[in-house]
LONUNU-779000 format. One line per 5 residues: number of its first residue (from 1); for each residue z, x, y of C-alpha. Coordinates in steps of 0.001 Angstrom, whole numbers, always signed. Example, Ala and Ser with C-alpha at 12.3 -4.5 7.8 and 13.67 -1.06 7.14 Angstrom:
<nodes>
1> +7800,+12300,-4500 ~ +7140,+13670,-1060
</nodes>
This chain:
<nodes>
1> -27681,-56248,-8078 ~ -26664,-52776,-6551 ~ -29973,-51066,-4789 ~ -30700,-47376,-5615 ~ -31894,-45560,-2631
6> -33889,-42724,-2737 ~ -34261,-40461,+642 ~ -37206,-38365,+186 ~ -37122,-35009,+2834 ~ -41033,-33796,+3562
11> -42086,-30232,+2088 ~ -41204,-27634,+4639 ~ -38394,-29620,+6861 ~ -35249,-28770,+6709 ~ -31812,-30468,+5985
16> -28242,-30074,+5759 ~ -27576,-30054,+2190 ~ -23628,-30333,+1075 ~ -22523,-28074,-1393 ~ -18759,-28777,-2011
21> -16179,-25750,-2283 ~ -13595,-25684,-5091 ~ -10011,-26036,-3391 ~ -7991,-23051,-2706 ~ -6571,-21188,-5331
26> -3969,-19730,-2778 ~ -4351,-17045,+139 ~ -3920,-12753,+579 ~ -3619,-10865,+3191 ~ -5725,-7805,+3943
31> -4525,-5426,+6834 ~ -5351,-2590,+8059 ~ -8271,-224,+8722 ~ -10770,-3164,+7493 ~ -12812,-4998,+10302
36> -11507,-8364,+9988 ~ -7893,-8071,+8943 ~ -6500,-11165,+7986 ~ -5987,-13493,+5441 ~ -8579,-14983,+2436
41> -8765,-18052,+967 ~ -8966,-17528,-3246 ~ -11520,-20086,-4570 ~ -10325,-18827,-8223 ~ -7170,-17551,-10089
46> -7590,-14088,-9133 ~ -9851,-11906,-6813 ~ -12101,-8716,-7380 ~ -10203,-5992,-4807 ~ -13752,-4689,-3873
51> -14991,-8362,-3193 ~ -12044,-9093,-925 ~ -12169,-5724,+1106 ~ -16111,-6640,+1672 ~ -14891,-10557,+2616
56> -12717,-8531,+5136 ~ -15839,-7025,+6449 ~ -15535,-3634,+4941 ~ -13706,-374,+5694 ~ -13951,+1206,+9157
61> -14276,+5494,+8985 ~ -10744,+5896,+9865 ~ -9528,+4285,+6285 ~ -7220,+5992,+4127 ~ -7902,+4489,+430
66> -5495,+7384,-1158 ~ -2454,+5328,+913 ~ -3759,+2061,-554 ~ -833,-200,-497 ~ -592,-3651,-2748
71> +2361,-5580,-2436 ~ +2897,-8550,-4849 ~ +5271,-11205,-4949 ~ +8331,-9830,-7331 ~ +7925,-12566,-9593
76> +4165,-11878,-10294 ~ +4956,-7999,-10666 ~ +4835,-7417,-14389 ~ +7025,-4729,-15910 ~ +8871,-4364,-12533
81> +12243,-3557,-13218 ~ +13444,-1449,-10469 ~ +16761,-1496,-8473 ~ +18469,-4121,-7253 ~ +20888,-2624,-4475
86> +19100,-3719,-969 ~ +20327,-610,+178 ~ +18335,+1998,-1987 ~ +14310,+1545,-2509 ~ +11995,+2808,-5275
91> +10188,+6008,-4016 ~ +6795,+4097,-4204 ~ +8443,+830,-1688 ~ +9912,+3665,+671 ~ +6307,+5444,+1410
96> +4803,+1850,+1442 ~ +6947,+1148,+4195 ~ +5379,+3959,+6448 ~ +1909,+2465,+5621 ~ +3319,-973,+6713
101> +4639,+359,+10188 ~ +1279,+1912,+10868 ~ -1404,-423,+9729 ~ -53,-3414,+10616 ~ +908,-5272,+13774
106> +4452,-5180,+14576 ~ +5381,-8437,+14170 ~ +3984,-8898,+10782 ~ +4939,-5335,+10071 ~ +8753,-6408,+10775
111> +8180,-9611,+7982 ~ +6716,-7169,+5522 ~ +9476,-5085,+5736 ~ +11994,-7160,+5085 ~ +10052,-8531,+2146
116> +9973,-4950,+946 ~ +13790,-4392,+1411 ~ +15007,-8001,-381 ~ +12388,-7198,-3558 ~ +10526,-10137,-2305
121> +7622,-8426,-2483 ~ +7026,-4865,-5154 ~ +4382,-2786,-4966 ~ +1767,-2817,-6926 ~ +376,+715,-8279
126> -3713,+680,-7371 ~ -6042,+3630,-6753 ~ -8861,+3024,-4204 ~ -12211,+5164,-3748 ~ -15123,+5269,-1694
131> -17572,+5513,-5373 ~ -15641,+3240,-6968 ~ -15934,+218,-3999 ~ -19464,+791,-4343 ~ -20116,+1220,-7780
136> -17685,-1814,-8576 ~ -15825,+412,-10663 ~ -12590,-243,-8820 ~ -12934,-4103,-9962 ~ -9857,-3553,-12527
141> -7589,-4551,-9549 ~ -7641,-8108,-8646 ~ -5698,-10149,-6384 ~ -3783,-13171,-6735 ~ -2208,-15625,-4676
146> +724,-13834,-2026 ~ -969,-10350,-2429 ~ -1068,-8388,+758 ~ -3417,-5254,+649 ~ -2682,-2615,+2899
151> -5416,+271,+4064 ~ -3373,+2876,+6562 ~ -5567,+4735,+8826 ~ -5805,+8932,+8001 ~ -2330,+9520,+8930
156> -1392,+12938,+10419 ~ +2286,+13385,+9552 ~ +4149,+13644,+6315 ~ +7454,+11611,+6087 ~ +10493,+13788,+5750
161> +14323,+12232,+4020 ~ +17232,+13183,+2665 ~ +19585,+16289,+3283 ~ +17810,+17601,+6329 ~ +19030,+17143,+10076
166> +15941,+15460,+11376 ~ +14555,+12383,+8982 ~ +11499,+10740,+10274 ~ +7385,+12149,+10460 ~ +6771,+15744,+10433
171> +3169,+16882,+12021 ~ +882,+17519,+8749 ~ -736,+20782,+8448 ~ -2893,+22173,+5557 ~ -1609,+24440,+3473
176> +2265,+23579,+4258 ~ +4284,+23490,+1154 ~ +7497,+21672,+645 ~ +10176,+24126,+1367 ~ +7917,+24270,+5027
181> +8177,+21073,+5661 ~ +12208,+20896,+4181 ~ +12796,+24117,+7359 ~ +10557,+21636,+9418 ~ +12985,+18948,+9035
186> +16117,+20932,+9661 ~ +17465,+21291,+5802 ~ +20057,+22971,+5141 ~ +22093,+23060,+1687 ~ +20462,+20114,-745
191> +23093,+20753,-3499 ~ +22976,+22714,-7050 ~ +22415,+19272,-8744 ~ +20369,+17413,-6755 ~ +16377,+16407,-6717
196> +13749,+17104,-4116 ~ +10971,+14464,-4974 ~ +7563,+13642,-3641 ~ +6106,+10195,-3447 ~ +2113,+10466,-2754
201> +548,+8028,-476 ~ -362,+6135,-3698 ~ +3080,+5723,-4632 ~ +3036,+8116,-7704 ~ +6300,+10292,-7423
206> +6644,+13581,-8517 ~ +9750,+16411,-8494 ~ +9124,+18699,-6503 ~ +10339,+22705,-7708 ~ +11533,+24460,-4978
211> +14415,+25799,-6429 ~ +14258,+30195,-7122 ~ +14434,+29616,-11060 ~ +11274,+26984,-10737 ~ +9264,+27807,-7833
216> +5887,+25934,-8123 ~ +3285,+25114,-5037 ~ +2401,+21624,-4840 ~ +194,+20746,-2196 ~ +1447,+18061,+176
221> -1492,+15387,+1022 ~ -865,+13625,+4692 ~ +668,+10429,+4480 ~ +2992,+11419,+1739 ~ +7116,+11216,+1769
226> +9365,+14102,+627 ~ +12729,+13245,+41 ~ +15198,+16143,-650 ~ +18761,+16562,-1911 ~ +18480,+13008,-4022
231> +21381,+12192,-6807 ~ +19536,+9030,-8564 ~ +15916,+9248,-8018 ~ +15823,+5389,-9482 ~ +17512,+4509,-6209
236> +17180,+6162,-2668 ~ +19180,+5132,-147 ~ +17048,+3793,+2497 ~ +17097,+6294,+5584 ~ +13625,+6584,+6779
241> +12889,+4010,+8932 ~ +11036,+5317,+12115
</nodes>
């Protein structure tokens, strides 16, 4: 005959008390301008964005949500249908690459990267705010397994590509336009034909008019990528690397 033991714990003592954790669901990664960077464990299908950036311990001042960068396994990335030349990038996976080389440690920064440039990993559009972390209204992003989140620092360059003599970061000042930051850059002759574009830090790209017959001021935000004198704006060759 089995015994049933009963273990009775006196009012007011204390005891270890075992509350088992569902298994992992998979991992992300969260780098960045967060005070723990590093990976979570997902204890469910998919993750609240706001829940995982307070998991990581929050934001630190110097985070930039506007260059919020999510990168998702290409297989996972519904809709994505981009090119497939490793030798030309989406405007939205070139400026993520410039988030990547400054928020995150070199040696992962090198991994991500090459993720980036073999499609292994697409980015993911998502648009981050202070009001909306703390209201929860940013919970319409989640995260699933083999996200990585990226939160860049307040950068203080824009990226400059393309026709112009001198490709790489360009010091950002307020109130430059695009044909400032094109002379900036050394540019000189972007062709009759061509497209000058601007990817924002979120990844949203725009054209940019600079030409005499369309002349239109479009304020530059720091962290953002210009590209001028572009043929196929569905595939830029990959020059900006610094």
């Amino acid at each position: 005959m089995a015994l049933l033991v009963a273990v009775l714990v006196p009012l007011g003592s204390s005891a270890n008390v075992f509350v088992p954790q569902p298994p992992s669901r998979g991992i992300v990664e969260i780098h960045g301008s967060v005070s723990t960077p590093g990976t979570i464990l997902l204890r469910q299908a998919q993750l609240d964005l706001p829940d995982a950036i307070r998991q990581a311990g929050g934001l630190t001042d110097d985070a930039y949500l506007f260059g919020a960068v999510l990168l998702r396994k290409a297989r996972s990335a519904i809709g994505y249908a981009g090119p497939q030349n490793r030798f030309c990038l989406a405007g939205a996976e070139q400026q993520a690459l410039q988030a990547v080389r400054t928020a995150v440690s070199s040696a992962k920064a090198g991994e991500l990267a090459e993720a980036i440039y073999s499609r292994e990993l697409v980015r993911v559009p998502v648009r981050l705010s202070a009001p909306d972390l703390q209201t929860g209204a940013g919970q319409a992003a989640k995260l699933m397994d083999g996200d990585v989140l990226i939160i860049p620092p307040r950068p203080a360059y824009t990226y400059v590509g393309g026709r112009v003599s001198r490709e790489g970061p360009v010091l950002y000042e307020a109130g430059m336009q695009g044909d400032d930051y094109y002379e900036a850059a050394g540019g000189s002759g972007r062709g009759w034909f061509s497209r000058d574009l601007l990817v924002l830090p979120d990844g949203e790209t725009q054209i940019l008019k600079l030409r005499f017959w369309n002349y239109q001021p479009t304020a530059i935000p720091p962290g953002s990528l210009l590209l001028f004198g572009v043929a196929d704006p569905a595939c830029l060759p990959v020059t900006v690397r610094r």
